[in-house]
C-alpha positions, 0 to 999 in steps of 0.5 A: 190512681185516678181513673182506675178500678182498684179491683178489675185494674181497667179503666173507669169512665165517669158515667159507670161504676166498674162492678167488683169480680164475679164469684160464681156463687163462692164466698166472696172473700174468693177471687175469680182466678182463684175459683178457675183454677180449682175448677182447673184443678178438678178437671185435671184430677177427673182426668188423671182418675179417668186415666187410671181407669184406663191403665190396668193393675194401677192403684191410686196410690201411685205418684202421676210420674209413675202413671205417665211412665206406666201409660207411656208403656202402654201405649207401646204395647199397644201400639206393638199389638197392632203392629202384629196383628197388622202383620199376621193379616197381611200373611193371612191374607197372602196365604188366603189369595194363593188358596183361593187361586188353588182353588179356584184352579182345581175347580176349573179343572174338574168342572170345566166342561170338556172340549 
């Protein structure tokens, strides 16, 4: 094929040399889209050990099916808990505000000044 690069597949002018692909200081029997995707592929194992972390009683030896399952659940829970103590709050905070105006009405009567 006239005019194209055997290893970058782009078009070459006459007037430059197209330059082989970078290695990224790996051997040079190693290819670029091979040295992302293990690069790709430790982010994703970091990211799965940060996520175990995260879950509790998971060991590491659970398949990731498993641990997308059990961190889905989680989140469930999770998101219950808050649902909840969301809840509680708000009848606290109705109870609070019928005490302190029973409060503030017994103060009122005991310590208003006499007319």
């Amino acid at each position: 094929m006239k005019g194209v690069s055997k290893l970058a597949c782009k078009p070459s002018s006459s007037s430059r040399r197209s330059k082989p692909l970078r290695t990224h200081g790996k051997p040079k029997g190693i290819r670029v889209c091979e040295v992302s995707r293990r690069r790709r592929a430790d982010r994703v194992e970091k990211k799965v050990k940060t996520l175990m972390t995260l879950i509790p009683n998971k060991s590491s030896s659970t398949s990731l099916e498993e641990l997308y399952t059990t961190t889905a659940c989680y989140i469930t829970s999770l998101e219950m808990r808050v649902r909840i103590m969301m809840s509680l709050i708000d009848a606290l905070h109705g109870a609070l505000f019928v005490c302190l105006r029973f409060y503030w009405f017994l103060y009122l009567w005991f310590f208003s000044p006499p007319t």
